[in-house]
C-alpha positions as CSV (number, residue, x, y, z in Angstrom):
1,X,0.0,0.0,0.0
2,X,2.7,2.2,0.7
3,X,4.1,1.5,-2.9
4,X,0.9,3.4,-4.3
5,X,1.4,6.8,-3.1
6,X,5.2,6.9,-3.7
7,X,4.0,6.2,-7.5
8,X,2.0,8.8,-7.6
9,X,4.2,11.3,-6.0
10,X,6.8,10.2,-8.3
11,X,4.8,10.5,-11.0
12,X,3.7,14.2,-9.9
13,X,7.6,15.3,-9.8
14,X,8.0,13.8,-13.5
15,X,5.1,15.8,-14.9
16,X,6.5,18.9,-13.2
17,X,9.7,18.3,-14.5
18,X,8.4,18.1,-18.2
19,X,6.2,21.4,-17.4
20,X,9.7,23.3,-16.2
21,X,11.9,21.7,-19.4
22,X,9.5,22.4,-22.0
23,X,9.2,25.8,-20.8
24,X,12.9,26.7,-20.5
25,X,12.7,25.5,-24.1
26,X,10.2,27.2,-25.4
27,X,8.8,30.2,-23.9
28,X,5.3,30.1,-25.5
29,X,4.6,26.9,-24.0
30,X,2.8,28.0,-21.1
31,X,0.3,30.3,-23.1
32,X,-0.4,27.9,-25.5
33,X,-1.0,25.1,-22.7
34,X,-3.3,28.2,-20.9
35,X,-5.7,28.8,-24.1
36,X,-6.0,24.9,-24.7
37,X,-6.9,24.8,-21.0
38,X,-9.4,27.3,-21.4
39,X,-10.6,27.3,-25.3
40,X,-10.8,23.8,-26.1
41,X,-13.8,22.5,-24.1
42,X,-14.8,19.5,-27.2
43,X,-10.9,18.3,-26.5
44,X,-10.2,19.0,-30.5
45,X,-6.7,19.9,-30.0
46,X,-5.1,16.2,-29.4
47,X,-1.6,16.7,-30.5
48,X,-1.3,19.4,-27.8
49,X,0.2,17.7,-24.6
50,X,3.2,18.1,-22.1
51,X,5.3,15.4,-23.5
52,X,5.8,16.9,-26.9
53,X,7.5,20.1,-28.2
54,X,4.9,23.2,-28.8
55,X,6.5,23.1,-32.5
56,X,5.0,19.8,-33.4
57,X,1.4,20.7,-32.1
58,X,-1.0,20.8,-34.9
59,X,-1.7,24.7,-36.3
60,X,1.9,25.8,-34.2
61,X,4.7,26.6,-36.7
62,X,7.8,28.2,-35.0
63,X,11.0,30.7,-35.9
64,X,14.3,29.9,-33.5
65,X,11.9,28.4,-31.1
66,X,9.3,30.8,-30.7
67,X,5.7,30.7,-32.0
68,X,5.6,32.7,-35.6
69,X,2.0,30.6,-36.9
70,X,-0.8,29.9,-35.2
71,X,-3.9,28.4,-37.6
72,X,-6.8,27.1,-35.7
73,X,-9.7,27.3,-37.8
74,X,-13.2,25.4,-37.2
75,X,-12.3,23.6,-34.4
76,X,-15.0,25.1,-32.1
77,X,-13.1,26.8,-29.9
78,X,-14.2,29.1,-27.5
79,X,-14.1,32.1,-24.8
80,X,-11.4,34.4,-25.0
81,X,-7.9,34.4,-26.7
82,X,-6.0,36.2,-24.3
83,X,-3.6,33.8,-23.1
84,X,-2.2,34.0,-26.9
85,X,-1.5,37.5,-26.4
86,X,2.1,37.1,-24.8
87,X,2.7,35.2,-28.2
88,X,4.9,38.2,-29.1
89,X,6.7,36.9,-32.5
90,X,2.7,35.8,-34.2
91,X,3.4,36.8,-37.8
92,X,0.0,34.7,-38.4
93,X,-3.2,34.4,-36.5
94,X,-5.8,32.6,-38.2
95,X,-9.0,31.5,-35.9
96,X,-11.9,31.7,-38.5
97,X,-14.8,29.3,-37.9
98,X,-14.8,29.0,-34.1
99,X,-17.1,30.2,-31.0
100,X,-14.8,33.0,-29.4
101,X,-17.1,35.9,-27.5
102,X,-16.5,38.6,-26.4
103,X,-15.0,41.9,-26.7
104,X,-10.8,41.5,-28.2
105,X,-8.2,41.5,-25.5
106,X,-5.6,44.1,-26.3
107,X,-3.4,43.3,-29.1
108,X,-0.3,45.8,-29.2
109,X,1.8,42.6,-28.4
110,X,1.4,41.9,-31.9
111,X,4.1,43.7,-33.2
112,X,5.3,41.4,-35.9
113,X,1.6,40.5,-37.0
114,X,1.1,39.9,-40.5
115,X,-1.9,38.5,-41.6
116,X,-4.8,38.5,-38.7
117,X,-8.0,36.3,-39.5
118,X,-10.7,36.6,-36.7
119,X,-13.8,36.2,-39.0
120,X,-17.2,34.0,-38.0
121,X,-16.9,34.0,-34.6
122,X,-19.0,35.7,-31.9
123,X,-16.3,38.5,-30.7
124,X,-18.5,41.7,-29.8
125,X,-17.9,45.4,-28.8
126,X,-16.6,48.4,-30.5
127,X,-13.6,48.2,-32.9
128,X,-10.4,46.8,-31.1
129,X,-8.2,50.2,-31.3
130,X,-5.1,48.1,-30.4
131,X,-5.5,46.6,-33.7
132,X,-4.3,50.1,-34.9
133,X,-0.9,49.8,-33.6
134,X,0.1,46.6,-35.8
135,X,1.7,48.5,-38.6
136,X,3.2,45.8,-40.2
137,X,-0.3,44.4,-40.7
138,X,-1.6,43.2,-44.9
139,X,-4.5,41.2,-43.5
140,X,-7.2,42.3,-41.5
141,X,-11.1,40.2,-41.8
142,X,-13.3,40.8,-38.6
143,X,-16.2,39.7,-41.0
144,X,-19.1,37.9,-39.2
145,X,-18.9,38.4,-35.8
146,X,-21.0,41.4,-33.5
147,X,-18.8,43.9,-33.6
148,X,-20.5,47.3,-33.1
149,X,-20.2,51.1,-32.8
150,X,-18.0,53.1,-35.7
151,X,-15.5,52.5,-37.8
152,X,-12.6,54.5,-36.5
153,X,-10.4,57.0,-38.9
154,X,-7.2,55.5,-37.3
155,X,-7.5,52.8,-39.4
156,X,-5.0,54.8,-41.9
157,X,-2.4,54.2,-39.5
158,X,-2.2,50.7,-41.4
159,X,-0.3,51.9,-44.3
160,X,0.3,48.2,-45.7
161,X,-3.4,46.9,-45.4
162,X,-4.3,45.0,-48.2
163,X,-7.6,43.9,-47.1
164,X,-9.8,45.6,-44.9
165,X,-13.3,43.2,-44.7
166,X,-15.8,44.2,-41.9
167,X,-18.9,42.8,-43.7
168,X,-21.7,41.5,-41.3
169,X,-21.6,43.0,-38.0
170,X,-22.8,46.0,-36.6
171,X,-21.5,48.9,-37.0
172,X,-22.9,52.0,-37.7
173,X,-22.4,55.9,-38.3
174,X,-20.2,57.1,-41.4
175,X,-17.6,55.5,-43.4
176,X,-14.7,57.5,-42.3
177,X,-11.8,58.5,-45.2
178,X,-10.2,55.9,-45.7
179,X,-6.7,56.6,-47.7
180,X,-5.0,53.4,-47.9
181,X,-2.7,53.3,-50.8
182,X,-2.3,49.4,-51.2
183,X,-6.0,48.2,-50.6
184,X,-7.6,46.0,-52.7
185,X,-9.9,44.1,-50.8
186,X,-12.5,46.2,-49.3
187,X,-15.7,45.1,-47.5
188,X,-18.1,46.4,-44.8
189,X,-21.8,45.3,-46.3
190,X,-24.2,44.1,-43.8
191,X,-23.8,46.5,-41.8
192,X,-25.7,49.9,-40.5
193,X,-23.3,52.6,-41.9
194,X,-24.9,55.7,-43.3
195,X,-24.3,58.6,-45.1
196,X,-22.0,59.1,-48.7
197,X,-19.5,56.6,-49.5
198,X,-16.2,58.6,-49.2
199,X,-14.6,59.1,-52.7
200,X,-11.4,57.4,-51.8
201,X,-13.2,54.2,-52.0
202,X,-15.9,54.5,-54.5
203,X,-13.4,52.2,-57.2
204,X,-14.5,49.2,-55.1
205,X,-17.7,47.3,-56.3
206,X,-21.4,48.0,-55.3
207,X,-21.2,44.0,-53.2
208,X,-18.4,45.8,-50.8
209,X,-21.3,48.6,-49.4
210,X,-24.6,46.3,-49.8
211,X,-27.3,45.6,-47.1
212,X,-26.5,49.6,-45.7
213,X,-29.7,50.9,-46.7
214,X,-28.6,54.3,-45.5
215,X,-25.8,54.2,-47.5
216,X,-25.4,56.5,-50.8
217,X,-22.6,57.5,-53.2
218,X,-20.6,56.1,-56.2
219,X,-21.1,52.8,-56.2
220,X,-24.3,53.2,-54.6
221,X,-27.3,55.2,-55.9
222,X,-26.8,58.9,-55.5
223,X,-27.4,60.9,-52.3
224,X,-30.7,63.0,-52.0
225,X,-30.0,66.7,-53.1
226,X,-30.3,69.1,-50.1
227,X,-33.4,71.2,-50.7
228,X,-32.3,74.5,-52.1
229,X,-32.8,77.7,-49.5
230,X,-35.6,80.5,-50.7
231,X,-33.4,83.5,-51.8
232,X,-30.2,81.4,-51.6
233,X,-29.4,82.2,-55.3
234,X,-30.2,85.1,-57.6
235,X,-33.1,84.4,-60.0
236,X,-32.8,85.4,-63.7
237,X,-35.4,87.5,-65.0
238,X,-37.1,88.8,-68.0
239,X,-35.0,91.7,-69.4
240,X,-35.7,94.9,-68.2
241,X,-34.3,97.1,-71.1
242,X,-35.9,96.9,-74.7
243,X,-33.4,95.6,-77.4
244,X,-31.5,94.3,-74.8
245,X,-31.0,90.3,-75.3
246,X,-28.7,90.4,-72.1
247,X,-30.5,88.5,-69.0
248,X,-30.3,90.5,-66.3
249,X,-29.6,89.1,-62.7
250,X,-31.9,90.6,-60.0
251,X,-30.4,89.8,-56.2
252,X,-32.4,88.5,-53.7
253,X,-29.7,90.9,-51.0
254,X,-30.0,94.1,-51.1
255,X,-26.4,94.3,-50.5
256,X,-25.5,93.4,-53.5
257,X,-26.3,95.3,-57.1
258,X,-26.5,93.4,-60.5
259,X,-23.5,93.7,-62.5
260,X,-23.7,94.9,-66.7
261,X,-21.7,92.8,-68.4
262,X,-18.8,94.9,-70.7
263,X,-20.1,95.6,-74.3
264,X,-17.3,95.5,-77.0
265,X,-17.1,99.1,-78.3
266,X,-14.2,97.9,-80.6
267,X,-12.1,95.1,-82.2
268,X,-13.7,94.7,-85.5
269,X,-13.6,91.1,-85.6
270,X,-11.8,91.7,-89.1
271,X,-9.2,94.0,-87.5
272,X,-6.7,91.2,-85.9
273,X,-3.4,90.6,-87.3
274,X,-2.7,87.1,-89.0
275,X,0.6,85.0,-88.0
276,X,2.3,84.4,-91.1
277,X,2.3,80.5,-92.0
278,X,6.3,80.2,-92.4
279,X,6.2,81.9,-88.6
280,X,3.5,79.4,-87.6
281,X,6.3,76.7,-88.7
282,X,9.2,78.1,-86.8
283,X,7.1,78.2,-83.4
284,X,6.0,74.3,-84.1
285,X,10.1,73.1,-84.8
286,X,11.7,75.3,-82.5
287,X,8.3,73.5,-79.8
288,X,9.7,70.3,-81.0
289,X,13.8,70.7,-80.4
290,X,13.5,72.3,-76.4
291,X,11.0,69.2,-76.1
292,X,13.8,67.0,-77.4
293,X,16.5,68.1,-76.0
294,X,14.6,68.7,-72.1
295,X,13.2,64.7,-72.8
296,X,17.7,64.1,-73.3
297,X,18.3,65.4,-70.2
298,X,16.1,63.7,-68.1
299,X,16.9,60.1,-69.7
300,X,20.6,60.8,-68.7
301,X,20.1,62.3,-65.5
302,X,17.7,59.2,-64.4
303,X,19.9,56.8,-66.2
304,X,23.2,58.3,-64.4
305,X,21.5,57.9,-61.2
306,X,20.2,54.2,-62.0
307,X,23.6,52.9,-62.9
308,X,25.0,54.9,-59.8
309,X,23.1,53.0,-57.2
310,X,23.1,48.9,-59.2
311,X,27.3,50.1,-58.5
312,X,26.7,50.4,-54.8
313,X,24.0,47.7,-54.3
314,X,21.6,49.6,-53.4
315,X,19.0,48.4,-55.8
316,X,16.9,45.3,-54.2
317,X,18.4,42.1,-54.5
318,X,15.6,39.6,-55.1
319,X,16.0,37.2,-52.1
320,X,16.2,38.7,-48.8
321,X,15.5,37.1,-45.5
322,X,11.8,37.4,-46.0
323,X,9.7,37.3,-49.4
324,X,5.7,38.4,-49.6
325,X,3.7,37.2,-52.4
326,X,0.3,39.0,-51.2
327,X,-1.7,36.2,-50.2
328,X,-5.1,36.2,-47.9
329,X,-4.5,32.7,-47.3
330,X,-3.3,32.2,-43.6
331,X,-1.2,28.9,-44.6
332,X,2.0,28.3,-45.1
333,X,3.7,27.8,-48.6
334,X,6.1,26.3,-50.2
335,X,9.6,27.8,-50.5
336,X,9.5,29.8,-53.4
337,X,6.8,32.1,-55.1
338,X,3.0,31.2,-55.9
339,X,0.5,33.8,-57.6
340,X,-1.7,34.4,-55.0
341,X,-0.7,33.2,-51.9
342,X,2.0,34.2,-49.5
343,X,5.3,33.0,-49.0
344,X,7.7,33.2,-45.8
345,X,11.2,33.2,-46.6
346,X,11.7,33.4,-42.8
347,X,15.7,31.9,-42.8
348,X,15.3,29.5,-40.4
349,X,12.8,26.2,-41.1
350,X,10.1,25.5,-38.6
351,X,10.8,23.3,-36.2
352,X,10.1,19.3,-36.9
């Protein structure tokens, strides 16, 4: 009997021992053992156990050890994802398809974020600000889920955005300006916005602004004309003076008089001097040269500066430590480049 509970104490210090070596290895280990703790409630995430390095789990793909790819899609998951927030090198976060709630935990920890896939979930509250301060972001789809309130302008902070989709939730008030150079997937239908469409991104389709009734502007139908003011604008009346085939403006302020437009008391149109058809020739060819000879100097001054800097290097060199084919696709690729996807040249393989 006494041979019991030394077995079980021994077997107590051995999974302790496993807990403290695996996180001296890797030091994401005990976040990612925290949100399976506290996520996985239909026990999806098998692979995931103390007696296996954090880089083998399924979804986990890691950089010198450290968590840089985290995929969890449509395993009905749940409650909150903070515990991944201390995941400091994430360059991927993909958790479409699952049953997370709740407002988003901050996110500034994100710093080398990437690509950031949140969509059909339940998440709620107002536009996660912290989401603002990831400015190495391409990737951002909060699509179906309850987010509400407005859409803030700090958006433009994320100068490399990509994609932008917002579609089905719940916010409301105006589209602010959004003046993101580099967007090209843009989406915030099913929605409660209102008000004109900003200019800046009427060149996406009509699909990207549907189901906002209150919504109006290019690609939309036009907004309602304000109602012109009584007396706003002069009104054009009959003319007053006989002969005179001149309207004449009559103000609706006294402050301010009609004006008589100029007569021409001279100028015979006859009475202008020609330009001589030899002249007419000289302006054209002597046009032509300071056009050629301006267009010379630029090609040698760009060309002179082009050859300057492939000297020194300081033209791109094709493979660096990390290549982007724009991609929405949250998965990993194979070495090398692939229209439409994105590809991690990340100098270091992930870990077996």
């Amino acid at each position: 009997m006494a041979a019991a509970p030394s077995h079980l104490i021994a077997s107590f210090m051995v999974f302790h021992f496993l807990l403290l070596v695996q996180g001296s290895i890797n030091p994401d280990f005990e976040a990612l053992l925290a949100f399976k703790t506290a996520s996985d409630t239909y026990k999806k995430l098998t692979t995931w156990n103390t007696n296996t390095d954090p880089c083998t789990w399924d979804g986990v793909s890691c950089i010198r050890n450290r968590v840089s790819r985290l995929v969890l899609e449509n395993l009905d998951l749940q409650g909150s994802i903070e515990p991944l927030t201390s995941l400091t090198q994430l360059r991927v976060l993909s958790l479409k398809g699952n049953r997370f709630s709740g407002p988003l935990p901050s996110l500034s920890n994100f710093t080398a974020l990437k690509l950031l896939f949140l969509s059909d979930n339940d998440f709620s509250g107002e536009f996660p600000l912290s989401v603002t301060s990831l400015f190495r972001l391409y990737r951002l789809d909060l699509s179906h889920n309850n987010f509400s309130g407005e859409i803030p302008a700090m958006v433009n902070r994320l100068t490399h955005l990509l994609t932008l989709r917002l579609d089905e939730n719940q916010f409301s008030g105006n589209i602010p300006d959004v003046n993101l150079p580099s967007l090209q997937d843009f989406n915030v239908s099913g929605n409660s916005l209102s008000g004109e469409i900003p200019k800046s991104l009427s060149g996406f389709p009509e699909s990207s602004f549907g189901q906002n009734p209150s919504l109006c502007g290019a690609p939309m139908g036009k907004c309602a004309a304000e109602p012109s003011k009584p007396g706003f604008e002069g009104a054009i009346a009959s003319p007053l003076v006989p002969g005179n085939n001149i309207p004449t403006t009559v103000s609706s302020s006294p402050s301010t008089m009609p004006k008589t437009p100029p007569t021409n008391s001279g100028n015979h149109p006859n009475g202008g001097s020609k330009i001589s058809p030899v002249a007419l020739i000289a302006i054209i060819v002597g046009d032509v040269v300071v056009l050629g000879i301006v267009c010379a100097l630029l090609y040698c001054y760009f060309w002179r500066n082009y050859s300057a800097k492939l000297k020194e290097g300081k033209v791109s060199k094709l493979f660096e430590s990390e290549k982007i084919v724009y991609s929405s696709s949250p998965y990993p690729a194979q070495a090398g480049f692939e229209r439409g996807r994105m590809v991690f040249f990340e100098g270091e393989k992930s870990c077996p």
